[in-house]
DRENPA-3360 file (N, C-alpha, C; in nm, 2 decimals, always signed):
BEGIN
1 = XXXXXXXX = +3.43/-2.58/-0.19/+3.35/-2.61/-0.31/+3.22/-2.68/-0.27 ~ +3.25/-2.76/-0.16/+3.09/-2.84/-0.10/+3.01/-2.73/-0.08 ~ +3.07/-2.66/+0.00/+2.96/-2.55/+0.09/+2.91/-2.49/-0.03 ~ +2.94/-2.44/-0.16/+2.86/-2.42/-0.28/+2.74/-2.49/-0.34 ~ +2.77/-2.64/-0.32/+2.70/-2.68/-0.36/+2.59/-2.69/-0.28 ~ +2.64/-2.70/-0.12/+2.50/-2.70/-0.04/+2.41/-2.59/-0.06 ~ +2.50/-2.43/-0.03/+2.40/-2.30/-0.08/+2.36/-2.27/-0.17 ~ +2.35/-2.37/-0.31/+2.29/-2.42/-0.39/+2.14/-2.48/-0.41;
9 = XXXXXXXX = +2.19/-2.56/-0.27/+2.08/-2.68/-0.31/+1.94/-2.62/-0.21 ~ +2.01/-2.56/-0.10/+1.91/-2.44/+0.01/+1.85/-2.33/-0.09 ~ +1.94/-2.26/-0.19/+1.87/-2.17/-0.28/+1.74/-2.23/-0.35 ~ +1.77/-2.35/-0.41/+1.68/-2.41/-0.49/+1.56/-2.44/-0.43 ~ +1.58/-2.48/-0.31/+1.44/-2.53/-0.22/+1.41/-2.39/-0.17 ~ +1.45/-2.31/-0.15/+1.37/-2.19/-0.12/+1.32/-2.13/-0.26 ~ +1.34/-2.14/-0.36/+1.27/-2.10/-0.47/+1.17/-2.16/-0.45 ~ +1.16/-2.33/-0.47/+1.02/-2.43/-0.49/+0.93/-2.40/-0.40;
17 = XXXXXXXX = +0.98/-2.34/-0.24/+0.92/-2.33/-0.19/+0.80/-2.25/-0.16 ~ +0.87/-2.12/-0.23/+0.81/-1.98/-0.27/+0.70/-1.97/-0.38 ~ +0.77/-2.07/-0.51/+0.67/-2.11/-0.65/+0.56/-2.16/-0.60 ~ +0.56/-2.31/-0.50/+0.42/-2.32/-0.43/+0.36/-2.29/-0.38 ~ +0.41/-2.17/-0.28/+0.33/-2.07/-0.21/+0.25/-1.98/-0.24 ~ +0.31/-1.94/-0.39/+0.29/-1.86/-0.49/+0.13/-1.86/-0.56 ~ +0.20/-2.01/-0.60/+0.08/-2.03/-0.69/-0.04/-2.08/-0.58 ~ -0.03/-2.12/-0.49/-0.15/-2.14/-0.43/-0.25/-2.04/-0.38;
25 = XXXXXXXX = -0.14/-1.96/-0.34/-0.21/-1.78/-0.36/-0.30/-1.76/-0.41 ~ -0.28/-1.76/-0.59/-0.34/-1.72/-0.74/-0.42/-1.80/-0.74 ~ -0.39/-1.95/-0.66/-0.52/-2.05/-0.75/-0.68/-2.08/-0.64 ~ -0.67/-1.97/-0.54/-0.77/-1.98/-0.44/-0.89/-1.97/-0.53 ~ -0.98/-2.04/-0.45/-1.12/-1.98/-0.55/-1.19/-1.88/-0.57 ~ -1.19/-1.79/-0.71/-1.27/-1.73/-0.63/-1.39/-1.64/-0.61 ~ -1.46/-1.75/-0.60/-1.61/-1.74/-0.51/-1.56/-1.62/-0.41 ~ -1.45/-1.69/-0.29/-1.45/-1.65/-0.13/-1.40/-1.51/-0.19;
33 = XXXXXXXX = -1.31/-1.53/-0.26/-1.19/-1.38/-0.25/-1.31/-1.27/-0.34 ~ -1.40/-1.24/-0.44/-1.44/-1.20/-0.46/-1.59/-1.13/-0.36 ~ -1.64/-1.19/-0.32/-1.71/-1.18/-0.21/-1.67/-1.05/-0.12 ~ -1.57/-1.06/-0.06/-1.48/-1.01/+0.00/-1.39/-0.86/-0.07 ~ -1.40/-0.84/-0.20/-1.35/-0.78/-0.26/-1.45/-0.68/-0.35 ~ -1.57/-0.71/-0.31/-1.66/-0.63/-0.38/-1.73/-0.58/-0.22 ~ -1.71/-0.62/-0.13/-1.74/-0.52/+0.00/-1.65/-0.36/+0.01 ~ -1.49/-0.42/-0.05/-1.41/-0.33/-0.03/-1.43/-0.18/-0.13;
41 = XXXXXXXX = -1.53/-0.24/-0.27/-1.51/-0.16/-0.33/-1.62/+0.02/-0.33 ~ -1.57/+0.13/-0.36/-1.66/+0.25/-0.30/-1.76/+0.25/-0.37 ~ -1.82/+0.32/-0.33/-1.97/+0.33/-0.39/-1.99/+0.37/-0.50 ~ -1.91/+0.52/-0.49/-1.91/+0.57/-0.62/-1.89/+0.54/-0.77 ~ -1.83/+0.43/-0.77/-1.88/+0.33/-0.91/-1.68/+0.32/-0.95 ~ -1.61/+0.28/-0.87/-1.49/+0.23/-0.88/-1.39/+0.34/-0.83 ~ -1.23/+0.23/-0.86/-1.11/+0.34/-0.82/-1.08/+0.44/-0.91 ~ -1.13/+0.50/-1.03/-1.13/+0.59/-1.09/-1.24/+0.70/-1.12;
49 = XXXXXXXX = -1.32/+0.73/-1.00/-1.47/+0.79/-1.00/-1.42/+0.94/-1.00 ~ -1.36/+0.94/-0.88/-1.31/+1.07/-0.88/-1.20/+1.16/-0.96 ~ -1.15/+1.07/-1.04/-1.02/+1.13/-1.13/-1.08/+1.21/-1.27 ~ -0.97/+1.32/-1.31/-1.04/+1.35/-1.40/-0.92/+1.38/-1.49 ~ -0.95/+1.45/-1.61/-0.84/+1.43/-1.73/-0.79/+1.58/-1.70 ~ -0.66/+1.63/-1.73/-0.59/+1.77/-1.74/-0.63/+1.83/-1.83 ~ -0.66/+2.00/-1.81/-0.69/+2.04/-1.90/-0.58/+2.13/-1.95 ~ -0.47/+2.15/-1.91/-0.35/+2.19/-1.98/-0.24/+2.10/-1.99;
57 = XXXXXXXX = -0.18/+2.10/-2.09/-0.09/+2.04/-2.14/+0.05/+2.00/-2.01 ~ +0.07/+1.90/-1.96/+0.20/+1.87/-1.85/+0.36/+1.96/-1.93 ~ +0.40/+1.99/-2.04/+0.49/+2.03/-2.16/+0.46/+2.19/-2.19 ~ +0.53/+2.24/-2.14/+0.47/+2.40/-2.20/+0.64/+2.40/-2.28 ~ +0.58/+2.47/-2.39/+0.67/+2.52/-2.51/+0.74/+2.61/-2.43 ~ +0.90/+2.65/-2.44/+0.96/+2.75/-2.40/+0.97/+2.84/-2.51 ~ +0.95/+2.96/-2.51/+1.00/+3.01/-2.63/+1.10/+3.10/-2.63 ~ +1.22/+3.11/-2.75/+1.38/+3.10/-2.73/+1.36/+3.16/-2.85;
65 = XXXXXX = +1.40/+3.30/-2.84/+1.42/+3.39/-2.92/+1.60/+3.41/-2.99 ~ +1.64/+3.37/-3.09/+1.77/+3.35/-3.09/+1.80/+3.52/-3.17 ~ +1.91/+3.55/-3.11/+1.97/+3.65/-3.09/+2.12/+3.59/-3.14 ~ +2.12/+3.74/-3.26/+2.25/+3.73/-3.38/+2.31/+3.75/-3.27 ~ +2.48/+3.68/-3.28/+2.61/+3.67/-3.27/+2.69/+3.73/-3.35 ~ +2.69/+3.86/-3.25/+2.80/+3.99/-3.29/+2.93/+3.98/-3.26;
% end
């Protein structure tokens, strides 16, 4: 029953640990990270330049001709 509560108490500190790592991640400033993130972006005017819409339907109707039961 101890050893529970210890791999309890190791669980718990590895959570807090991860939360603060976490958030310090998200809370960088950012000036730096955007800088840096508008070099990455293509020229052609974002990640959707090249995509385009379908022009047929992904769903094709089957058609199922029902036939009497002789």
């Amino acid at each position: 029953m101890d050893i529970c509560f210890i791999l309890d108490g190791i669980l718990i500190l590895y959570g807090i640990i991860l939360t603060v790592l976490y958030c310090r991640l998200r809370m960088r400033p950012s000036s730096s990270s955007s800088g840096s993130y508008s070099e990455k972006q293509p020229a052609g005017g974002g990640i959707y330049a090249g995509l385009t819409s379908q022009s047929t339907d992904t769903y094709e109707t089957i058609r199922m001709d029902k036939k009497p039961i002789v």
